[in-house]
DRENTORKOL-3810 file (N, C-alpha, C; in nm, 4 decimals):
REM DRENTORKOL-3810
@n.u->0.2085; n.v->-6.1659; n.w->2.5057; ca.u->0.3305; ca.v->-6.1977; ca.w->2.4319; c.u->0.2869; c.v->-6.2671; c.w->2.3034
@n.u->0.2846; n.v->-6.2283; n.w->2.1722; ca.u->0.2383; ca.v->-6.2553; ca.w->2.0692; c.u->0.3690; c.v->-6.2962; c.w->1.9853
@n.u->0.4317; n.v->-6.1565; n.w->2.0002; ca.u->0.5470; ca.v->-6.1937; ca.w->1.8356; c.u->0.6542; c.v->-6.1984; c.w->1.9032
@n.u->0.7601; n.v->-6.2885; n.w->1.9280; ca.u->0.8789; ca.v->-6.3064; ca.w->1.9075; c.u->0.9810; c.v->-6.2949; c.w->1.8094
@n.u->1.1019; n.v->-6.2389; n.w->1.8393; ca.u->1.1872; ca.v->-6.2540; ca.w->1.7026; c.u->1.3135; c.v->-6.2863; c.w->1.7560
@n.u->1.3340; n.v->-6.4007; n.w->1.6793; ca.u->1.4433; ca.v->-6.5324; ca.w->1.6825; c.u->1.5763; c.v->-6.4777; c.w->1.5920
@n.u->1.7016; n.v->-6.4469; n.w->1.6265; ca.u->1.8024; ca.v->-6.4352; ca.w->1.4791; c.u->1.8981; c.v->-6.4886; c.w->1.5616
@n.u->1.9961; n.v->-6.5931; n.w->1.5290; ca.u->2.0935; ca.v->-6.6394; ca.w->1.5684; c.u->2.2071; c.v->-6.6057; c.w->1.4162
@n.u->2.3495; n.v->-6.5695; n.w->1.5232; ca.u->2.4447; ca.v->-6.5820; ca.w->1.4133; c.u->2.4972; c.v->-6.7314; c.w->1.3749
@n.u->2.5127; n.v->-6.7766; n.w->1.2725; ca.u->2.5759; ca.v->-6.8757; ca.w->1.2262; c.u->2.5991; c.v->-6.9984; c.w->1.3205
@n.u->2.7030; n.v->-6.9966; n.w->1.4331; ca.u->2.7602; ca.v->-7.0407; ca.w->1.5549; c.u->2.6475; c.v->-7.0874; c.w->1.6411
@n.u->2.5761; n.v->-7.0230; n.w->1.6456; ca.u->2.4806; ca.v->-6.9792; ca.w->1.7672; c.u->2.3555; c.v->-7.0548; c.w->1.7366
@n.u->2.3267; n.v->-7.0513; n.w->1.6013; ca.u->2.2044; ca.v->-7.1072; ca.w->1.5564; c.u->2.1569; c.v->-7.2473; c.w->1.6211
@n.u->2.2041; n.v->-7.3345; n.w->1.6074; ca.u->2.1803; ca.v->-7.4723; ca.w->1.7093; c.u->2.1564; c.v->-7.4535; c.w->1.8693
@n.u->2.2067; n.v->-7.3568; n.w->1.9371; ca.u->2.1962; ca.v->-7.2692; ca.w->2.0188; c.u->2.0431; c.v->-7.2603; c.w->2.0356
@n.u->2.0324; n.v->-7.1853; n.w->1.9713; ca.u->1.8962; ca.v->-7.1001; ca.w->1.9546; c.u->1.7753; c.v->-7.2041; c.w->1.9733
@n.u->1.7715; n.v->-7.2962; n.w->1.8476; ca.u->1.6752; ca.v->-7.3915; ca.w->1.7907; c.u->1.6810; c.v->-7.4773; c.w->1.9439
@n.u->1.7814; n.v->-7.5196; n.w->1.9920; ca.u->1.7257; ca.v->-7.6141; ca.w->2.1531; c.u->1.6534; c.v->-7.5228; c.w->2.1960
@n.u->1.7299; n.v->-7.4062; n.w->2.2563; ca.u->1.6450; ca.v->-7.3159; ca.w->2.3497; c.u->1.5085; c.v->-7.2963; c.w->2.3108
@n.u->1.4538; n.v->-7.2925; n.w->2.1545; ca.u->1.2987; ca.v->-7.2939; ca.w->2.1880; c.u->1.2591; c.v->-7.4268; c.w->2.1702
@n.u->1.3466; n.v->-7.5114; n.w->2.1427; ca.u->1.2645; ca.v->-7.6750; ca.w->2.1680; c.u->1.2650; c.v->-7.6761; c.w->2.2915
@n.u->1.3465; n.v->-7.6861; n.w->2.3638; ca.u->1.3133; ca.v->-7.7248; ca.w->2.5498; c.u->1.1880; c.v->-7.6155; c.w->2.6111
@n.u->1.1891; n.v->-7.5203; n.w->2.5467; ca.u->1.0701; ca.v->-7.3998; ca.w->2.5870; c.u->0.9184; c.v->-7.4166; c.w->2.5352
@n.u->0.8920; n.v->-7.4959; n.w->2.4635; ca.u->0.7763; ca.v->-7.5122; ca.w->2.3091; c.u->0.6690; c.v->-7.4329; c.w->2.4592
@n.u->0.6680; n.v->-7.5412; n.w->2.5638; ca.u->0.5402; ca.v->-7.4911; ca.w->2.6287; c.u->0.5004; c.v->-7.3452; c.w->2.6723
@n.u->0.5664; n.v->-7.2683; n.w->2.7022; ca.u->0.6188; ca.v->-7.1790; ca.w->2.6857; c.u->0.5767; c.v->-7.0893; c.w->2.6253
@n.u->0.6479; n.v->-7.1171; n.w->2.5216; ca.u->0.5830; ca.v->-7.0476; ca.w->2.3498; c.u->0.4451; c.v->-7.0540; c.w->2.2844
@n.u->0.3715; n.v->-7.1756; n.w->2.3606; ca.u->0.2282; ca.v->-7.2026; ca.w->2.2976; c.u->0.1843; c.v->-7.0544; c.w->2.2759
@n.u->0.1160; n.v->-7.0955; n.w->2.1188; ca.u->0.0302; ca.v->-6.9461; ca.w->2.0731; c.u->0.1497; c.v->-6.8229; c.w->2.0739
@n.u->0.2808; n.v->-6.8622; n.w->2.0841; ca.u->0.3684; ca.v->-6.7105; ca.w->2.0312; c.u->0.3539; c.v->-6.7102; c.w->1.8595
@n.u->0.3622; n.v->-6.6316; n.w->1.8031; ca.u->0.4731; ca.v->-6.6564; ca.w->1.6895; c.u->0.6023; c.v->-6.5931; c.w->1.6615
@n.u->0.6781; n.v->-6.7156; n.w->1.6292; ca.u->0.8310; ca.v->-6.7200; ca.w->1.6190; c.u->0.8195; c.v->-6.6227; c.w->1.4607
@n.u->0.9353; n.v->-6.4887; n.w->1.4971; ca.u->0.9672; ca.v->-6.4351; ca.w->1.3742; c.u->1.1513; c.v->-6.4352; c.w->1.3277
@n.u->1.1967; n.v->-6.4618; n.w->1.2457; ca.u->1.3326; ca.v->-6.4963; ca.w->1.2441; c.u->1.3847; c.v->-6.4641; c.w->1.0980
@n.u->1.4854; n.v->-6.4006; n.w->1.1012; ca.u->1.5595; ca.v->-6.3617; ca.w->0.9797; c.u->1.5951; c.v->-6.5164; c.w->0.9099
@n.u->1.5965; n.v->-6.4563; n.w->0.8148; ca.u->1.5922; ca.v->-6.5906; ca.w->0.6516; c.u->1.6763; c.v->-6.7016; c.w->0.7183
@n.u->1.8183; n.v->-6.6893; n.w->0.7365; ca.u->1.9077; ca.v->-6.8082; ca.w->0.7676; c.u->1.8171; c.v->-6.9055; c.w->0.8949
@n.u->1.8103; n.v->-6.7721; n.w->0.9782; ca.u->1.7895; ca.v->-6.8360; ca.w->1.1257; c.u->1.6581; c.v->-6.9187; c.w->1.1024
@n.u->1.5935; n.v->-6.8653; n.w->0.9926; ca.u->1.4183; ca.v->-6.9073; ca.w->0.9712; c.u->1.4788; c.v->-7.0271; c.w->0.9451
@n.u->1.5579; n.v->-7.0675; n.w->0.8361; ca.u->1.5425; ca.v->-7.1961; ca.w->0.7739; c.u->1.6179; c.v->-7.3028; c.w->0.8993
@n.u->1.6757; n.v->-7.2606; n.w->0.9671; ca.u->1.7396; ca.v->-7.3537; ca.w->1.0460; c.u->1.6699; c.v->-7.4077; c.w->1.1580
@n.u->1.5568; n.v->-7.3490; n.w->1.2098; ca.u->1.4229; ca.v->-7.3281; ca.w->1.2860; c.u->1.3858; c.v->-7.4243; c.w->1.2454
@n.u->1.3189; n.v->-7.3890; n.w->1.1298; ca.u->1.2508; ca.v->-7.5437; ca.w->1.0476; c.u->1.3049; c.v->-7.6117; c.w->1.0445
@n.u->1.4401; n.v->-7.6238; n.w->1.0012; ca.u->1.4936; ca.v->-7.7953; ca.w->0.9625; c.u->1.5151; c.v->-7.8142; c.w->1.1334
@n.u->1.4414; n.v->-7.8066; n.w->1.1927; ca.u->1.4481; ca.v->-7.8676; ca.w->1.3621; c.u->1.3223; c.v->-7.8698; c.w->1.4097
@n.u->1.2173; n.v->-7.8523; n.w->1.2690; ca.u->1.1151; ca.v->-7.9280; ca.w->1.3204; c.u->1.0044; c.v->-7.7983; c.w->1.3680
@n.u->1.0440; n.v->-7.7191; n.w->1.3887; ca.u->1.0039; ca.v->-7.5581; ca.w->1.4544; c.u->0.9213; c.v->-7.4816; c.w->1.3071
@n.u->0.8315; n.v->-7.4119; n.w->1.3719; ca.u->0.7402; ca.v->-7.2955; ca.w->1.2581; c.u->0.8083; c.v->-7.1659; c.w->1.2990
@n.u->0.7907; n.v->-7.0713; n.w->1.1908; ca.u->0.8522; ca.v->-6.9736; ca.w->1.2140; c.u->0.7844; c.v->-6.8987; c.w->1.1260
@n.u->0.7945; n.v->-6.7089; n.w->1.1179; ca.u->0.7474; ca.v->-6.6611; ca.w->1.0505; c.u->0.9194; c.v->-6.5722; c.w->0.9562
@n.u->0.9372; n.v->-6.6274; n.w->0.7890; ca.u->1.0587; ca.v->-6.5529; ca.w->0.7546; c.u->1.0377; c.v->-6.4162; c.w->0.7065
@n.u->1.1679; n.v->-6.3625; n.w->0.7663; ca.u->1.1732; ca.v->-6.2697; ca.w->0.6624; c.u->1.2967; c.v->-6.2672; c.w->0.5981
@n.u->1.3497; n.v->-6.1592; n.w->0.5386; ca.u->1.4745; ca.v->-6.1439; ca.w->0.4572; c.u->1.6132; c.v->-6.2240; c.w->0.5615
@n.u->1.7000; n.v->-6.2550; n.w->0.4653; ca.u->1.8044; ca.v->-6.2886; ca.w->0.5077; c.u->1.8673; c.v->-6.1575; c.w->0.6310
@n.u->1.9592; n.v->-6.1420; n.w->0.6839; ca.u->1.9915; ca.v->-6.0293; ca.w->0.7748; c.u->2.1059; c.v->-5.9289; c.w->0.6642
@n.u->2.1793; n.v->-5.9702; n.w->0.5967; ca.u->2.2651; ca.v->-5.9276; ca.w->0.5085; c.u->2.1944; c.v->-5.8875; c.w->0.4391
@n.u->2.0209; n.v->-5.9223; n.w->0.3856; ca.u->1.9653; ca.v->-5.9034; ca.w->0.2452; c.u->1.8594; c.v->-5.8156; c.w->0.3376
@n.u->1.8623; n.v->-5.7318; n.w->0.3881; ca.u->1.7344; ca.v->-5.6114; ca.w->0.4609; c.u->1.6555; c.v->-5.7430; c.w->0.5633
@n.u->1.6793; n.v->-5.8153; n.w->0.6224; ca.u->1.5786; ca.v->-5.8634; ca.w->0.7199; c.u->1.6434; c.v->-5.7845; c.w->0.8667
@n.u->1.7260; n.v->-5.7647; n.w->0.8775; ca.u->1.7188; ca.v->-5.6253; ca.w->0.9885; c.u->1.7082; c.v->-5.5337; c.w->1.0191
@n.u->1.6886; n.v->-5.4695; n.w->0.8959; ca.u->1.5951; ca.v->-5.4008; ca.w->0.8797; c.u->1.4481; c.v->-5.4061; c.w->0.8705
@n.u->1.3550; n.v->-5.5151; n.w->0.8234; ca.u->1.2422; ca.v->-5.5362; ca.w->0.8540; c.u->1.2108; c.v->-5.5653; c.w->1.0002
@n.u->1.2819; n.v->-5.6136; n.w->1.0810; ca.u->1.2456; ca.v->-5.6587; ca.w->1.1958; c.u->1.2813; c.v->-5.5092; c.w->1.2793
@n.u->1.3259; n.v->-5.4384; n.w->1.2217; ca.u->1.3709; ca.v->-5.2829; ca.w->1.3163; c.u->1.2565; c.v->-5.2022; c.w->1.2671
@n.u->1.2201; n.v->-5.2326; n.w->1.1651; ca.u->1.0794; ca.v->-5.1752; ca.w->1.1203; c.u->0.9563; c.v->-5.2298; c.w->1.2194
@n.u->0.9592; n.v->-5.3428; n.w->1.2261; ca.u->0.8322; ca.v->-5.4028; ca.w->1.2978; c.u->0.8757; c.v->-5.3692; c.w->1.4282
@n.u->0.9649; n.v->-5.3523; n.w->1.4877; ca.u->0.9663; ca.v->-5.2737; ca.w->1.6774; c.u->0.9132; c.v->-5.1712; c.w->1.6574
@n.u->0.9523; n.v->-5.0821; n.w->1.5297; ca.u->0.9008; ca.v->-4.9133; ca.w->1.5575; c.u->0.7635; c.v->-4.8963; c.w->1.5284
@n.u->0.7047; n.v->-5.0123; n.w->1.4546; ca.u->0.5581; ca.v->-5.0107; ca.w->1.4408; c.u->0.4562; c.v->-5.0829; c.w->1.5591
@n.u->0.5755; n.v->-5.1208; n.w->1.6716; ca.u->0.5101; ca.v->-5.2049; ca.w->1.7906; c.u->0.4599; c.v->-5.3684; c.w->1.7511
@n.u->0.5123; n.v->-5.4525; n.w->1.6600; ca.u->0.4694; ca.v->-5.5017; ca.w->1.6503; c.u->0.6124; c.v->-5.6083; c.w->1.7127
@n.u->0.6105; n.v->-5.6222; n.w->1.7596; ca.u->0.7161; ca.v->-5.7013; ca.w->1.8628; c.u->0.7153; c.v->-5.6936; c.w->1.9879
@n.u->0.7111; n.v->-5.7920; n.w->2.0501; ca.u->0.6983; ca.v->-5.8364; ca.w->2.1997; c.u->0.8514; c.v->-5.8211; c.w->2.2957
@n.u->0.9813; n.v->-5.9198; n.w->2.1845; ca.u->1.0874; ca.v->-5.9323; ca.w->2.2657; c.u->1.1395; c.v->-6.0064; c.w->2.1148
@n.u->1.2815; n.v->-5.9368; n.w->2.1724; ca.u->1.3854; ca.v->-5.9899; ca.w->2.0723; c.u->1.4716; c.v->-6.1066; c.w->2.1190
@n.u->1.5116; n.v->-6.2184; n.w->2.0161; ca.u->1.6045; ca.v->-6.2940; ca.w->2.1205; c.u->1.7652; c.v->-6.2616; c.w->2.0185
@n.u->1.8200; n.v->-6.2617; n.w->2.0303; ca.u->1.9192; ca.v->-6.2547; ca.w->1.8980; c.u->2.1017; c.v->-6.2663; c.w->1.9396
@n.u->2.1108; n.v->-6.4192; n.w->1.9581; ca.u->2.2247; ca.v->-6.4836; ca.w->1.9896; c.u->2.3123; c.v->-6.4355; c.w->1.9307
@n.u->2.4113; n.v->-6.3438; n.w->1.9238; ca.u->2.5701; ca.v->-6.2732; ca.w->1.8765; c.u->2.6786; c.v->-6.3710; c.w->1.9144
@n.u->2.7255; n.v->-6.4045; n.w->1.8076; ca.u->2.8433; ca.v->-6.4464; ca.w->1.7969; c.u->2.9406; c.v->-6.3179; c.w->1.8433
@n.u->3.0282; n.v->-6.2878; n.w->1.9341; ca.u->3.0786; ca.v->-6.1802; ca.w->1.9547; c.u->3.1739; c.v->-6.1444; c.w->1.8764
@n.u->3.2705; n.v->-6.2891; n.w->1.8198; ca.u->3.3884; ca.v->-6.2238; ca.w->1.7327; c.u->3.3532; c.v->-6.2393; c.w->1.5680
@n.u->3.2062; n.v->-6.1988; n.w->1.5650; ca.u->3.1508; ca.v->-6.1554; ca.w->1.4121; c.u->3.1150; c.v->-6.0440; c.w->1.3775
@n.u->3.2004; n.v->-5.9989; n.w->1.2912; ca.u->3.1658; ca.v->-5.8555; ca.w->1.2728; c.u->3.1232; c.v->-5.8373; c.w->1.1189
@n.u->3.0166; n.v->-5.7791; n.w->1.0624; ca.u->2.9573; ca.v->-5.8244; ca.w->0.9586; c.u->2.9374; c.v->-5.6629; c.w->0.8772
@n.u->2.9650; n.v->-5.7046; n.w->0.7392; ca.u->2.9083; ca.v->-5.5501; ca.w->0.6439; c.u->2.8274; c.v->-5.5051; c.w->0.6994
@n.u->2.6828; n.v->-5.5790; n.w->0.7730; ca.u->2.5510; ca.v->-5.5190; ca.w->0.7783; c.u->2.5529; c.v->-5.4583; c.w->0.9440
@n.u->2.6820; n.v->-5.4582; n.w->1.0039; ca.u->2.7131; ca.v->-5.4710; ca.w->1.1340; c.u->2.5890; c.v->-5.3304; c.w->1.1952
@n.u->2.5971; n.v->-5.2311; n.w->1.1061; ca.u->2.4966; ca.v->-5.0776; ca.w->1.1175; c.u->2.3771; c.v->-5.1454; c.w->1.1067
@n.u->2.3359; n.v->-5.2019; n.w->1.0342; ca.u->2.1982; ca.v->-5.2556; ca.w->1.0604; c.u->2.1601; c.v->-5.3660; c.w->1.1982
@n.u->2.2556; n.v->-5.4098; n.w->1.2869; ca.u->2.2119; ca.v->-5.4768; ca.w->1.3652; c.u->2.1932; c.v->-5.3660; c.w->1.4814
@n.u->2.3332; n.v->-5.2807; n.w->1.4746; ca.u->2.3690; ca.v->-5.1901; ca.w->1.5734; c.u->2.1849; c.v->-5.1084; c.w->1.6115
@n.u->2.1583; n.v->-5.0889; n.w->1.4317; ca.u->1.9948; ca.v->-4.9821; ca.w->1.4715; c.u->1.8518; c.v->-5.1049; c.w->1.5372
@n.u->1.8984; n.v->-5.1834; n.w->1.5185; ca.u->1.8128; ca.v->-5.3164; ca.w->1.5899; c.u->1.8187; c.v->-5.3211; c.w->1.7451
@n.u->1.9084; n.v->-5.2985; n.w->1.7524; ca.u->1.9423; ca.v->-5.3460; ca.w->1.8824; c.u->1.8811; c.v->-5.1786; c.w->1.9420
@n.u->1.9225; n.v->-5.1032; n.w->1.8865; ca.u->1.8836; ca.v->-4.9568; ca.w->1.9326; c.u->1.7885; c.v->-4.9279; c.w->1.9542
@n.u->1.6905; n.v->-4.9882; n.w->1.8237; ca.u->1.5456; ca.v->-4.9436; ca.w->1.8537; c.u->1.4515; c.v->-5.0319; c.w->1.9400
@n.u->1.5001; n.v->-5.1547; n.w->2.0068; ca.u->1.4807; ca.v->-5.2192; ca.w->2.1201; c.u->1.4687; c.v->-5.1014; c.w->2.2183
@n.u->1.5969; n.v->-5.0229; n.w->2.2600; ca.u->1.6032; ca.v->-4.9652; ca.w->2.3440; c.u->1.5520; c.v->-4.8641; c.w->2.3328
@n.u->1.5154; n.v->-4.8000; n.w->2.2767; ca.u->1.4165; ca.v->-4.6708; ca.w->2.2010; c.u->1.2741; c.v->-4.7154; c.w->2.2821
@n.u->1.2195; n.v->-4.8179; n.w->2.1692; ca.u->1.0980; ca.v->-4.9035; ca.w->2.2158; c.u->1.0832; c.v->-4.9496; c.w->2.2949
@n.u->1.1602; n.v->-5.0078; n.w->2.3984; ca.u->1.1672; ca.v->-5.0753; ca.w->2.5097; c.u->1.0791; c.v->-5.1420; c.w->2.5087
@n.u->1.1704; n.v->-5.2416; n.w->2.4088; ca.u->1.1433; ca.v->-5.4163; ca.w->2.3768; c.u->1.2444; c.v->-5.4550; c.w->2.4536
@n.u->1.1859; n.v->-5.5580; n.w->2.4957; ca.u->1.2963; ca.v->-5.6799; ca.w->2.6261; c.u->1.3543; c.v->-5.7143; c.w->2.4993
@n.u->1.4981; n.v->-5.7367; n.w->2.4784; ca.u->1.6263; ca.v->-5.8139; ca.w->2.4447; c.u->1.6603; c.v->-5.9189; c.w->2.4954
@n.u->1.7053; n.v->-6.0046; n.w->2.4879; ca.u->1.8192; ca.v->-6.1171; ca.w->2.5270; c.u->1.9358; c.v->-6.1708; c.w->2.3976
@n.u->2.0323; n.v->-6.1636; n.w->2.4662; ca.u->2.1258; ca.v->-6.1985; ca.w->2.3982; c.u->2.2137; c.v->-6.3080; c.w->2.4221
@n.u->2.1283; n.v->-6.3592; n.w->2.5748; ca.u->2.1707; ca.v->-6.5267; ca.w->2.6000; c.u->2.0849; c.v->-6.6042; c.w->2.6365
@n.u->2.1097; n.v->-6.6944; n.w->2.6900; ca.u->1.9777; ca.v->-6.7907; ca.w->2.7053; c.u->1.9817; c.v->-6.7312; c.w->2.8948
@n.u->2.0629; n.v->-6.7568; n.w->2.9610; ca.u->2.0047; ca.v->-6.6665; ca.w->3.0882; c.u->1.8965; c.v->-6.5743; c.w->3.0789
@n.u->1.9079; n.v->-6.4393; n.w->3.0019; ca.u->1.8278; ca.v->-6.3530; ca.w->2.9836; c.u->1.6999; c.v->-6.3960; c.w->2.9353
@n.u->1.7277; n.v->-6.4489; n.w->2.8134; ca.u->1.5762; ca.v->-6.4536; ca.w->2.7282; c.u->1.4587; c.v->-6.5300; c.w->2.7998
@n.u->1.5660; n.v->-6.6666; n.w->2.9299; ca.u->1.4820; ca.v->-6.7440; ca.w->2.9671; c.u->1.3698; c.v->-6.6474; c.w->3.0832
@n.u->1.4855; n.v->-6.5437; n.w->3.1555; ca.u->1.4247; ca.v->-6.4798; ca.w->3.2152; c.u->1.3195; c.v->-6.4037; c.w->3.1887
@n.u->1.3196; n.v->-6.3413; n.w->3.0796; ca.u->1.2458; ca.v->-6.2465; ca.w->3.0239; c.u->1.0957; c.v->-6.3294; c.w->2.9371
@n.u->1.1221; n.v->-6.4360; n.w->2.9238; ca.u->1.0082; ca.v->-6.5317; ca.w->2.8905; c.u->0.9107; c.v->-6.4858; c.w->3.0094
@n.u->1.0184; n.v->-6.5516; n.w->3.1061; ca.u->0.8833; ca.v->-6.5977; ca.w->3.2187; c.u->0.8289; c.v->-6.4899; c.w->3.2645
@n.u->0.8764; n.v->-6.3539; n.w->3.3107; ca.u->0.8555; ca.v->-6.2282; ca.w->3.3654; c.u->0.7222; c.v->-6.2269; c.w->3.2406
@n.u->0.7334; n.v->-6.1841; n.w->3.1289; ca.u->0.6147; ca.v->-6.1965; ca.w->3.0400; c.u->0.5052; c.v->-6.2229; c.w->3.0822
@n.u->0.5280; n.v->-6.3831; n.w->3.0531; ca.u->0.4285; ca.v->-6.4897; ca.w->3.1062; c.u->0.3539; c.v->-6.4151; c.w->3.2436
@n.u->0.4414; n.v->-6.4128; n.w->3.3426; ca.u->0.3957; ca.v->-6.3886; ca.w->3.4890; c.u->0.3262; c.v->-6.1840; c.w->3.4521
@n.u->0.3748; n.v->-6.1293; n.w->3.3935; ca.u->0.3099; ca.v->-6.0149; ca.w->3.3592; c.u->0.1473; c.v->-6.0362; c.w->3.3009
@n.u->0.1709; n.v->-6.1478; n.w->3.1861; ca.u->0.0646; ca.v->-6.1779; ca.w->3.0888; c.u->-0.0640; c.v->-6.2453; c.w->3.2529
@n.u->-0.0194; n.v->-6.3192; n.w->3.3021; ca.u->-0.1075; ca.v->-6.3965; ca.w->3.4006; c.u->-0.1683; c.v->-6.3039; c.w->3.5463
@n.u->-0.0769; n.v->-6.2136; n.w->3.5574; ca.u->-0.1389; ca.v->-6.1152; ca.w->3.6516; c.u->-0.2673; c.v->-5.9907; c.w->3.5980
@n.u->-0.2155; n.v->-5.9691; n.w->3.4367; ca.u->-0.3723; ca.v->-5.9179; ca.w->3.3741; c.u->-0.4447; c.v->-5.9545; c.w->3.3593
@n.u->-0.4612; n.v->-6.1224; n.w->3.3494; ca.u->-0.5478; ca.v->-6.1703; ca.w->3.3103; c.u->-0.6487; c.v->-6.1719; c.w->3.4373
@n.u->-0.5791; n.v->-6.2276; n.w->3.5420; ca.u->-0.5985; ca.v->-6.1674; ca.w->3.6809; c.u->-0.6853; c.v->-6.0565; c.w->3.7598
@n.u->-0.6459; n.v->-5.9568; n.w->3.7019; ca.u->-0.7130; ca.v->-5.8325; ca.w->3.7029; c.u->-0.8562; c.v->-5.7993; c.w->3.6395
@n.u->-0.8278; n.v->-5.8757; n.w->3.5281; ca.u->-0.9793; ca.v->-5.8573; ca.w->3.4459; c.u->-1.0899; c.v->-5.9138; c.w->3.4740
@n.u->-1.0163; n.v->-6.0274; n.w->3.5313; ca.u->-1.1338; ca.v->-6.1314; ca.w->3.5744; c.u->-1.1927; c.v->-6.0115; c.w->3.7401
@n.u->-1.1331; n.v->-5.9769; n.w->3.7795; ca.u->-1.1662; ca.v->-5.9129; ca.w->3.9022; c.u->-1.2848; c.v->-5.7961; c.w->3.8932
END
């Protein structure tokens, strides 16, 4: 589990930023990738992150670029449900090419927490193996 990508809507963002503070251990050695807003709100909580474009300004598109090039582990990306946005087609092909790629999603903290650890416990059973 290398690259993560963090995007919270607006609402959600404070959301987000606990869920990987209570997780940091967790995360050791991930890197956090997060659209422009969500990037800066990351940081001002103290958190590193890697930015890219705002989500309105092509950063969901860069991050739908980086699944189809494999360079993503798991998406986390908190939806405000009653936001519906110009760029709404660009999240829709995000979310798609998750499922294309079959990149783990979460879209709550139930899920994502789950999908952390399954990782983790995936990541620790190869390591497992090799040593064997």
């Amino acid at each position: 589990m290398n690259n993560i990508v963090a995007i919270a809507h607006d609402a959600k963002k404070p959301e987000l930023a606990q869920f990987i503070q209570d997780r940091l251990e967790w995360l050791r050695g991930v890197n956090l990738i997060a659209t422009g807003r969500t990037a800066e709100f990351i940081e001002s909580q103290g958190l590193s992150c890697k930015h890219m474009s705002p989500g309105q300004s092509g950063g969901y598109v860069q991050i739908t670029q980086m699944i189809e090039e494999g360079n993503v582990d798991m998406v986390i990306f908190l939806r405000d449900h009653k936001v519906i946005q110009k760029h709404h087609e660009d999240i829709r092909k995000l979310l798609e090419a998750c499922n294309v790629k079959n990149i783990p999603l979460a879209t709550n903290y139930a899920s994502a927490e789950l999908i952390i650890l399954g990782l983790l416990k995936k990541q620790a059973i190869e390591r497992s193996k090799r040593k064997e």
